[in-house]
C-alpha positions in Angstrom: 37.0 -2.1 2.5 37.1 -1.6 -1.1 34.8 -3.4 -3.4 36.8 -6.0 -5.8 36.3 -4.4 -9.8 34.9 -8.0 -10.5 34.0 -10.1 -7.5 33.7 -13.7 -7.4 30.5 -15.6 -7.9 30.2 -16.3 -4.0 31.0 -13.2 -3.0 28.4 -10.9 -2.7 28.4 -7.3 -1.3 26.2 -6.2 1.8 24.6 -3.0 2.3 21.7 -1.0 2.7 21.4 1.1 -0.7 23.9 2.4 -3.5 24.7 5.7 -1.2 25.2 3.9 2.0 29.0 3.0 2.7 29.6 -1.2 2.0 29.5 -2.7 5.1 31.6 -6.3 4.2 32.1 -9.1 1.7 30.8 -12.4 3.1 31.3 -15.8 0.9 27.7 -17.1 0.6 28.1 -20.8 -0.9 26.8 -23.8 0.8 26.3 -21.2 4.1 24.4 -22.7 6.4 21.7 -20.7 9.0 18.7 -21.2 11.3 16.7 -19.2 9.6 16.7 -17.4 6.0 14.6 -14.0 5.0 13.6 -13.6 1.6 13.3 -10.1 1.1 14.7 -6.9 2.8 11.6 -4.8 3.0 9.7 -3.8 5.8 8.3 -7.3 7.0 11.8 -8.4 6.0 13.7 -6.6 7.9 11.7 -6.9 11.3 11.3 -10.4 10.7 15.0 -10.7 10.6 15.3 -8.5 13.9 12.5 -10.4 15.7 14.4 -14.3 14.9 18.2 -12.4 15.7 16.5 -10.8 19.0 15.4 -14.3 20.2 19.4 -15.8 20.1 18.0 -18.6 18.0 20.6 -19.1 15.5 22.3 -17.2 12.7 19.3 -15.2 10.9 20.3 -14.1 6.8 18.1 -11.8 5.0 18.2 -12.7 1.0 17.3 -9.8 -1.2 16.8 -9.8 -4.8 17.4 -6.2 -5.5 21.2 -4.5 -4.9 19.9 -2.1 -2.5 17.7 -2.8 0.7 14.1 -0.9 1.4 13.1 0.7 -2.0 9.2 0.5 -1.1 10.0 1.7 2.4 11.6 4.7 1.1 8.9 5.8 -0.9 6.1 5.7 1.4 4.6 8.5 2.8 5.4 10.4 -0.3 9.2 9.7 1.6 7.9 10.7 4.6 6.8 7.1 5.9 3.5 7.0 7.3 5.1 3.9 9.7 1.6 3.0 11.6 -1.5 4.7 13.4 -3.4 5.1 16.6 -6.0 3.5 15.3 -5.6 -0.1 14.9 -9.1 -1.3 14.1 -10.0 -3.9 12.0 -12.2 -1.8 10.1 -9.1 -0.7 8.7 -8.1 -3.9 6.6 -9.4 -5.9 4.1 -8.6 -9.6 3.3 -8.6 -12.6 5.5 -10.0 -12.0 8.8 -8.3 -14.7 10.8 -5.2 -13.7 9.6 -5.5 -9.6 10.4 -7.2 -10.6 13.6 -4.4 -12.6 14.9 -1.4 -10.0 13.3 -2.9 -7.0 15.1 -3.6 -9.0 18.2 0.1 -10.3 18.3 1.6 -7.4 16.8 -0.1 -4.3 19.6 0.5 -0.3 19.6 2.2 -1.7 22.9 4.4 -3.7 21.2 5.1 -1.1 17.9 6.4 1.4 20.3 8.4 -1.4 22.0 9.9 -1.9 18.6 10.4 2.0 18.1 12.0 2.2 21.4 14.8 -0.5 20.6 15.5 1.3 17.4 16.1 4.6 18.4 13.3 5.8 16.3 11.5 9.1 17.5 7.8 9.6 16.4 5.5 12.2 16.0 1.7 11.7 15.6 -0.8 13.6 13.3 -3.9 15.3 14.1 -5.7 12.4 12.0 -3.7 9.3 14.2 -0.8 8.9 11.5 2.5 8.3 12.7 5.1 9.5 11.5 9.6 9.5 12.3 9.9 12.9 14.1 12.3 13.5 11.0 9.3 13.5 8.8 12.2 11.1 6.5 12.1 7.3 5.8 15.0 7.4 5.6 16.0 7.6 9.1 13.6 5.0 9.5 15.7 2.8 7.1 19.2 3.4 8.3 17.4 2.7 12.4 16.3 -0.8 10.9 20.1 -1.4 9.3 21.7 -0.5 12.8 19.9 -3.2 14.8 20.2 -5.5 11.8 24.0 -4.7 11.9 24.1 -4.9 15.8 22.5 -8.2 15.5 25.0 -9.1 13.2 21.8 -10.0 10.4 23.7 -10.2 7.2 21.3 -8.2 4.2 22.7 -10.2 0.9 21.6 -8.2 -2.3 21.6 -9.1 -5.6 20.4 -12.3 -4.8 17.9 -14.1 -7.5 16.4 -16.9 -6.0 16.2 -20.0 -8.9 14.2 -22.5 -6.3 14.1 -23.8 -3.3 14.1 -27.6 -2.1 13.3 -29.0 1.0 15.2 -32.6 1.6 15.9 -34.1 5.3 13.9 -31.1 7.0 16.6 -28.2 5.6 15.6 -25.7 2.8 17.9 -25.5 -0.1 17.7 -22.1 -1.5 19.7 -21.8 -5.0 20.5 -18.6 -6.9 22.5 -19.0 -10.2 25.5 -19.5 -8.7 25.3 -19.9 -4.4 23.5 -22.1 -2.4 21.8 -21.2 1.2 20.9 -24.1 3.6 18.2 -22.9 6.2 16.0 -24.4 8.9 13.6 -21.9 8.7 12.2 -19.7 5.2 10.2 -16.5 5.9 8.8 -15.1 2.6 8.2 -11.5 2.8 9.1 -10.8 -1.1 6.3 -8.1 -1.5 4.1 -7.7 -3.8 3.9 -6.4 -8.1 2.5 -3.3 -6.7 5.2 -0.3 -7.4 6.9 -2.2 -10.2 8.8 1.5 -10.8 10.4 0.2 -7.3 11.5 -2.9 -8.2 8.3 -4.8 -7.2 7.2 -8.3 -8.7 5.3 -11.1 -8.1 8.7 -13.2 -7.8 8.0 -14.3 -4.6 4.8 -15.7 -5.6 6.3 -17.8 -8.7 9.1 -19.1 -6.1 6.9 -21.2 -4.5 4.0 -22.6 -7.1 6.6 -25.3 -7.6 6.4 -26.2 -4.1 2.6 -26.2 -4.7 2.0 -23.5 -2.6 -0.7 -21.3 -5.0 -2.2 -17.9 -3.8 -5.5 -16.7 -4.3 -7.0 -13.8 -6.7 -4.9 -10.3 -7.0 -5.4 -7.2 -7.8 -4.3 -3.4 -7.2 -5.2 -1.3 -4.4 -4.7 1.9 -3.4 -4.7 3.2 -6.6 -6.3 5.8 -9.0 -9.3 4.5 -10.6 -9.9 4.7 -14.5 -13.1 6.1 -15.0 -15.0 6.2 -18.4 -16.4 10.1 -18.5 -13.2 12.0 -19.3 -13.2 15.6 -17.9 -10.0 16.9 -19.8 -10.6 20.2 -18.2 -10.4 19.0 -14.9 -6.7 17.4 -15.4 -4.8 18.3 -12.4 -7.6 19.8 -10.1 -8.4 18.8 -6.3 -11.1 19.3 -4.5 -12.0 18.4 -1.1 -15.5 16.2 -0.5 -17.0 12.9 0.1 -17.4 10.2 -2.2 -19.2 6.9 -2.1 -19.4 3.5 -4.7 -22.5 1.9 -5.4 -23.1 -1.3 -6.7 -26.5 -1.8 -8.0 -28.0 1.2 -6.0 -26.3 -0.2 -3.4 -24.1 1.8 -1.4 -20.6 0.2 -0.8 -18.3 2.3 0.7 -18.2 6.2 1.6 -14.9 8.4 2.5 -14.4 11.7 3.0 -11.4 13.9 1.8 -9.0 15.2 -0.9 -10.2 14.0 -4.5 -7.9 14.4 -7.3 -9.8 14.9 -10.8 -7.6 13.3 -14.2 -8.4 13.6 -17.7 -8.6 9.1 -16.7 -10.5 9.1 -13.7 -10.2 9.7 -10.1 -7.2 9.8 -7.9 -6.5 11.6 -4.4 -6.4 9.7 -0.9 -10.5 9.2 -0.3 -10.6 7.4 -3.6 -7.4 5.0 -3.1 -9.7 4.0 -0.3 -12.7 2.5 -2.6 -10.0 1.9 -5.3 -10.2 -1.8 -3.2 -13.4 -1.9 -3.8 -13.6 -1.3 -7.4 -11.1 -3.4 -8.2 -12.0 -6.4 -6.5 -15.5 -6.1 -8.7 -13.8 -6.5 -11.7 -10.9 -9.0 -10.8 -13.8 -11.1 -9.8 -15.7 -10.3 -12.6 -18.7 -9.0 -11.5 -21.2 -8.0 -13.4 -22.7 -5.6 -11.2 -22.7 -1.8 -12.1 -20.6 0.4 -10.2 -21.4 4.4 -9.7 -19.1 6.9 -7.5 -20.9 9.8 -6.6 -18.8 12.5 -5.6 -20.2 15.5 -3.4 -18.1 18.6 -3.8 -19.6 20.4 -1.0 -20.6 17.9 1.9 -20.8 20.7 4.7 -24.2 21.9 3.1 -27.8 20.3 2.1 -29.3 20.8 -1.6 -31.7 23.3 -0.1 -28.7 25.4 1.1 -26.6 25.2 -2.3 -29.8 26.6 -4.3 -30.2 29.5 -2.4 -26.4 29.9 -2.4 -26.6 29.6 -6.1 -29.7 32.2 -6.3 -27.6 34.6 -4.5 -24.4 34.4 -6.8 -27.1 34.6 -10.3 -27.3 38.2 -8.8 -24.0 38.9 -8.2 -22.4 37.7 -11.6 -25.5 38.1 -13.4 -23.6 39.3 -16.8 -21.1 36.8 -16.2 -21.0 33.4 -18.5 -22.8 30.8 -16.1 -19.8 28.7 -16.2 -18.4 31.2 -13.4 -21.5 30.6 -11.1 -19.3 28.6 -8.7 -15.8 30.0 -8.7 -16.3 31.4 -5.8 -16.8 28.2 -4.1 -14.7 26.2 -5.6 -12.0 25.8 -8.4 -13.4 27.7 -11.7 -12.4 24.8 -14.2 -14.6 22.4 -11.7 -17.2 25.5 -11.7 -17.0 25.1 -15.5 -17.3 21.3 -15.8 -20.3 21.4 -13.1 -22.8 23.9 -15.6 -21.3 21.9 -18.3 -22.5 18.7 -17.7 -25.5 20.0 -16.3 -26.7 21.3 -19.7 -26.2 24.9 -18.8 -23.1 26.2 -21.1 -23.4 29.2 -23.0 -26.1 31.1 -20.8 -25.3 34.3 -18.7 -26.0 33.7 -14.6 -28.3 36.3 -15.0 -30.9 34.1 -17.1 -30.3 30.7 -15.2 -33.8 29.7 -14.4 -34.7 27.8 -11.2 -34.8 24.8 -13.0 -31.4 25.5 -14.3 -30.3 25.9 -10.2 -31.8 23.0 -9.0 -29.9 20.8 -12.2 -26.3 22.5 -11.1 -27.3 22.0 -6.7 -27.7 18.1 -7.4 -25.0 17.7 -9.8 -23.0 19.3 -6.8 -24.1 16.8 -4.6 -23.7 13.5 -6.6 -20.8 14.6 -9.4 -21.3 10.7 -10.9 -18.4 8.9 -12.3 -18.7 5.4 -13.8 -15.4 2.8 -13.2 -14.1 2.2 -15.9 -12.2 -1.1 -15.7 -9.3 -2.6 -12.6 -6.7 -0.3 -12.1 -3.0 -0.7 -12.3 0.2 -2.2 -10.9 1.8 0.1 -11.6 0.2 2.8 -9.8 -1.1 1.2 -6.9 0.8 1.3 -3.4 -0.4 -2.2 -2.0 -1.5 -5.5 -3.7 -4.8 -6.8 -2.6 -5.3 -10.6 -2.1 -2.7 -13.1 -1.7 -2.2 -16.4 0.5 -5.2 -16.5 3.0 -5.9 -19.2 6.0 -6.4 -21.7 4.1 -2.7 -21.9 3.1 -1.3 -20.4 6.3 -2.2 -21.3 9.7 -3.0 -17.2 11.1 -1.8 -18.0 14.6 1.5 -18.6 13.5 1.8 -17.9 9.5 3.3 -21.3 8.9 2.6 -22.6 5.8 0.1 -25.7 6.3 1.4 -27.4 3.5 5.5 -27.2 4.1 6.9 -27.0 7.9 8.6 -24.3 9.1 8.0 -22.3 5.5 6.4 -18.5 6.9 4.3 -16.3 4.8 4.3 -12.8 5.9 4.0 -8.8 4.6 2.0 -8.1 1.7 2.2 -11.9 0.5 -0.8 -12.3 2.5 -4.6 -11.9 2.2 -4.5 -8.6 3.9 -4.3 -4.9 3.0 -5.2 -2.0 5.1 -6.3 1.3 4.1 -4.5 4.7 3.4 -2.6 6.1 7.2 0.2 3.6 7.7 -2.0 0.3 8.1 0.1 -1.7 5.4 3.1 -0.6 7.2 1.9 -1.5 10.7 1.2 -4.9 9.2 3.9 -5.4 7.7 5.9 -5.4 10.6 3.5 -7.3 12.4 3.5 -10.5 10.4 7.0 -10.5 10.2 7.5 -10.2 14.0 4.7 -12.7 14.3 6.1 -15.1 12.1 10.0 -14.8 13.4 8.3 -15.2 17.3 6.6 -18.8 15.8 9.8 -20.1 14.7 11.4 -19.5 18.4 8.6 -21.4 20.2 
């Protein structure tokens, strides 16, 4: 079917993304449902499939964007990081009632149920990630728009929600120029994180008129600004351990790739206290925040000293700068000596003094937070509506009958390995399943 060169106000076109083939033209004023979806991401989407799979009505998914799945196709660097053998609450951050009762509902069980009735093969990490055997999102994408199209779940793109009213128990959801009528809402709109992919907090302004407010948010999953700037360092990684401490007070320790910019800290380890961080200074804390990174976690002070004695010898006529590049990257070698007082002097005339100050810089590399980090760099969105506005068994708004709250809307985030994903299509399912009982 061929796309009209200027279609009509209440015809809007349906499909999956710009490269995908249009699937139809369906005339959207004054159309009537059982349940609406506001937003065609990865809660979306298995919302959508969930309230379709139940034979409950006719199910419409309401997009504001004119392609379906941006965030979806980024993840996992493209590769989609879809869940993990791990499910432990440990994992997530946010309302506990409401992550306890998504990943009781929504089970490894019942993921791989999911999986199964999408066609979706999966292939598992040595560290629990999960991953499509095609190492693409895409394919995850275009198995989500087959059942959506088999369960004849019309995606409507382009649609700007204005507001929504609620008169006689039927939502009336308005965009400039179309009109939706719908028993059931479920908001799954995402978050601002990723603006670069279309991301806002649109969803969140939608309903304040409905008086339906959501707590305190910030980025997560991000880089974190830091206020000593290592120009030289720009670019380098380095694998080690790094913990936060507040006060002297150790928050939160992870171990793994750590990514040094001439801003901060970046690098998978530190996305994982980005949380942290940024929850100090959204609530503005006035506590003071150190990361301490060790840059070689496999061995004790006492073992880097004698490491360093040995290498004095070796490169004895060598700048001391050059101490470490055999360990690790020589700009990080160079930065180490640096900041421990010690450029400018040949290994050869380090004194044991000048060891010890290098082994313990090693071992606690400190790096003071500068500030929150950003939007725009930040996979997930911390905070959001907690318990108090929906109930967690069912995600139901307390406030507004059969108005749902799922995805990253919610007081929950999980950490870097396909938690926020897993969750994601949790809530959804969860919510969808409450409407049908």
């Amino acid at each position: 079917m061929l796309m009209k060169s200027s279609p009509t106000p209440i015809e809007k076109i349906i499909s999956v993304s710009s490269e995908m083939p249009i699937i139809k033209q369906v005339k959207i004023m004054n159309i009537k449902v059982k349940t609406a979806v506001i937003g065609a991401g990865a809660a979306g989407m298995s919302a959508a499939i969930s309230a379709a799979g139940k034979n409950s009505g006719k199910v419409i998914i309401l997009e504001k964007q004119n392609k379906a799945g941006r965030k979806l196709l980024a993840t996992g660097n493209g590769r989609c990081n879809i869940g993990n053998t791990d499910l432990s609450v440990k994992h997530y951050h946010g309302d506990k009632a409401i992550i306890k009762s998504v990943l009781s509902y929504y089970t490894r069980e019942r993921a791989q149920k999911l999986y199964r009735s999408l066609g979706l093969l999966l292939r598992t990490d040595s560290e629990g990630r999960i991953y499509p055997y095609s190492s693409r999102s895409d394919t995850v994408l275009e198995c989500l728009r087959k059942k959506l199209e088999a369960l004849s779940v019309d995606i409507i793109c382009s649609f700007e929600i204005k507001s929504i009213k609620k008169e006689n128990g039927i939502f009336c959801i308005c965009s400039q120029s179309d009109r939706v009528y719908a028993e059931n809402i479920i908001f799954a709109c995402g978050s601002q994180a990723a603006p670069h992919l279309g991301a806002d907090k649109s969803g969140y302004d939608i309903l304040l008129p409905l008086g339906i407010k959501p707590g305190i948010m910030f980025p997560s999953l991000c880089p974190v600004p830091c206020r000593e700037k290592y120009r030289l360092l720009k670019g380098v990684r380095a694998k080690g351990r790094v913990s936060l401490y507040s006060d002297g007070q150790i928050i939160k320790t992870e171990t793994g790739e750590i990514q040094f910019s001439d801003t901060g800290l970046s690098g998978i380890c530190i996305f994982n206290i980005s949380r942290y961080v940024n929850e100090f200074f959204a609530a503005g804390s006035t506590k003071t925040l150190l990361i301490s990174v060790d840059l070689m976690p496999e061995y004790n002070e006492s073992d880097i000293i004698g490491y360093l004695r040995h290498c004095k010898k070796l490169f004895a006529n060598d700048d001391s700068g050059l101490i470490l590049s055999a360990a690790l990257d020589v700009k990080l070698s160079q930065t180490i000596v640096k900041s421990a007082g010690l450029s400018g002097i040949r290994c050869g005339s380090l004194s044991d003094s000048d060891i010890c100050r290098a082994a313990q810089n090693i071992k606690a590399f400190s790096f003071t937070p500068s500030g929150i980090g950003d939007f725009k760099s930040a996979q997930v969105s911390a905070g959001g509506f907690d318990s108090h506005t929906v109930d967690p068994r069912t995600l139901m708004c307390r406030k507004i009958k059969n108005l749902y709250i799922c995805g990253e809307m919610l007081d929950a985030d999980g950490d870097c390995g396909g938690y926020n994903l897993h969750f994601a299509f949790g809530s959804g399912m969860l919510a969808a399943d409450s409407i049908s009982k």
